[in-house]
C-alpha positions in Angstrom: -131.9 -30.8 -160.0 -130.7 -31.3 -156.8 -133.6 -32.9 -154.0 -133.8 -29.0 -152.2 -134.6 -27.2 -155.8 -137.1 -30.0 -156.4 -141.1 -28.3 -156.1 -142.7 -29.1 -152.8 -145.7 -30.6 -155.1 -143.5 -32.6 -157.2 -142.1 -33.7 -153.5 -145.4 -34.8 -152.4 -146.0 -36.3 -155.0 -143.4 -38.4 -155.9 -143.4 -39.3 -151.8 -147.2 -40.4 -152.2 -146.4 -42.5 -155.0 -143.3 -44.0 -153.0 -145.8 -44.6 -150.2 -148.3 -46.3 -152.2 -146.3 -48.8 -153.9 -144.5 -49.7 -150.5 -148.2 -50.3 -149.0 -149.2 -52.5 -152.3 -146.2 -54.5 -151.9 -146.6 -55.3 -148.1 -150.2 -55.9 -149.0 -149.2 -58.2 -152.1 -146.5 -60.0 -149.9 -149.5 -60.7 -146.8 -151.8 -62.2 -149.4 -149.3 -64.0 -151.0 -148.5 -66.0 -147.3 -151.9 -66.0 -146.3 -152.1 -68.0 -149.5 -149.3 -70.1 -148.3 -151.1 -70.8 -144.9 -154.9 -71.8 -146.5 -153.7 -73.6 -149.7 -152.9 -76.8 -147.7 -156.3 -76.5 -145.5 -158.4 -75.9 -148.4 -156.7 -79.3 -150.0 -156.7 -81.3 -147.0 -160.6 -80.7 -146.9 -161.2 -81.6 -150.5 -159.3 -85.1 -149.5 -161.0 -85.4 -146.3 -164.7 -84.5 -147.9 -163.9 -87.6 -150.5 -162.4 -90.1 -148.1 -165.6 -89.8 -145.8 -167.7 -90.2 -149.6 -169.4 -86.9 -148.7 -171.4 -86.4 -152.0 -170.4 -83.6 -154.7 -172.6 -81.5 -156.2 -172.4 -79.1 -159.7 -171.4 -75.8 -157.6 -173.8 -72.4 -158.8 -173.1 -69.1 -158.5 -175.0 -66.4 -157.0 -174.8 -63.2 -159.3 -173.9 -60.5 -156.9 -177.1 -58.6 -157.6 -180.4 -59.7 -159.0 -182.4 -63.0 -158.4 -181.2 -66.6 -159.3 -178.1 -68.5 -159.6 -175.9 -69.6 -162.3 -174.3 -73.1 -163.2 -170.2 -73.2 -162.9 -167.5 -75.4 -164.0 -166.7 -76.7 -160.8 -167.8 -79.4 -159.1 -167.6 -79.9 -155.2 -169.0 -79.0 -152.3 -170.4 -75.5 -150.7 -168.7 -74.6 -147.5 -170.7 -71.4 -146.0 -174.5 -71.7 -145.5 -175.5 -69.1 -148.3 -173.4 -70.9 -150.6 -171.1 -68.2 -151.7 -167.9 -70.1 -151.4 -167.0 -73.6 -151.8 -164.5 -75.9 -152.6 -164.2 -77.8 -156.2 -162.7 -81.2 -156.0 -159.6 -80.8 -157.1 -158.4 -79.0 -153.5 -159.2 -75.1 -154.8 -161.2 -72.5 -153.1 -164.1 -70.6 -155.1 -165.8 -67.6 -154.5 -169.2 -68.1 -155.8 -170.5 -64.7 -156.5 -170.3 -63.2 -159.4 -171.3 -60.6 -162.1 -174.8 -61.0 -163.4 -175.5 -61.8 -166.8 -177.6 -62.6 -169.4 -175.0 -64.7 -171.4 -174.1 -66.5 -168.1 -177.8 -66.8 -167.3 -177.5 -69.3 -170.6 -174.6 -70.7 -171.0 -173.2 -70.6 -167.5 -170.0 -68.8 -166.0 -166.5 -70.0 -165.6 -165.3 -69.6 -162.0 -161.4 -69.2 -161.3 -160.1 -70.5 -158.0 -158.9 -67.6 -155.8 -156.9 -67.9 -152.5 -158.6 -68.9 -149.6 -159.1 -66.1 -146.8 -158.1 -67.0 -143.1 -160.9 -65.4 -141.8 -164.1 -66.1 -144.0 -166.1 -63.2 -144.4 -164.2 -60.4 -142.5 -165.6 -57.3 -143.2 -169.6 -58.2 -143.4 -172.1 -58.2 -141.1 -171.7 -59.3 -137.8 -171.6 -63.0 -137.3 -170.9 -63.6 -141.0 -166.9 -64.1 -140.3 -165.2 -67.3 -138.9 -162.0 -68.6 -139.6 -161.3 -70.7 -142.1 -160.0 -73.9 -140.1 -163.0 -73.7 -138.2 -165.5 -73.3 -141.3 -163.6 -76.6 -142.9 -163.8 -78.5 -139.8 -167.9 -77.6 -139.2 -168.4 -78.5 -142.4 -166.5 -81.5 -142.8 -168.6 -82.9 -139.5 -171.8 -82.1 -140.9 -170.7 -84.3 -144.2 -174.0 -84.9 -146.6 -176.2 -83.1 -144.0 -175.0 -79.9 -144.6 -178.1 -77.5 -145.1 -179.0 -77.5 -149.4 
């Protein structure tokens, strides 16, 4: 079947899913170097956080609905205010909200490391985003006083 005899729906189609996978692919390759760009800040801070002795703390996580928090497996220190993300001591970046539970309610929850954004909390409410090297570097200055 040559590409004139094809059906126009089966042309759309097919061009959609063409479309698609080019757009997840471009989007796949921009996280990947975004990853590339944040990796290094988000380890740099871990060092700089220990070389000024800037206490660690047993990081919790805030389930994304309901009251409360839950205890993680990482340790190291909050970075945003509402302590949503933070940054475990071994130089990853955590998001710190997840799926409520009565299991982790008990037992706690095991949080993976994710790559970091460049701009912390785009998309929410206004005021809520900053970029990244400018969230490190406020919180690295306010060291042990950060807000609990």
């Amino acid at each position: 079947m040559s590409a004139q005899d094809e059906d126009p729906v089966a042309a759309r189609r097919r061009q959609a899913r063409e479309n698609a996978e080019y757009h997840r692919a471009a989007a796949a390759r921009a996280k990947e170097a975004e990853a590339r760009r944040t990796a290094p800040m988000v380890a740099e801070f871990a060092e700089a956080m220990r070389a000024a002795q800037v206490p660690t703390s047993a990081l919790r996580a805030k389930p994304h609905s309901g009251p409360g928090t839950l205890r993680t497996d990482v340790t190291g220190w909050y970075v945003r205010r509402d302590r949503s993300a933070g940054v475990g001591t071994d130089g990853q970046w955590y998001v710190l909200v997840v799926a409520p539970s009565l299991r982790g309610r008990l037992t706690g929850v095991h949080v993976d490391a994710s790559p970091a954004p460049l701009q912390v909390g785009a998309g929410g409410r206004d005021g809520d985003s900053i970029e990244l090297a400018k969230l490190l570097a406020l919180r690295l200055e306010a060291g042990a006083d950060f807000p609990s």
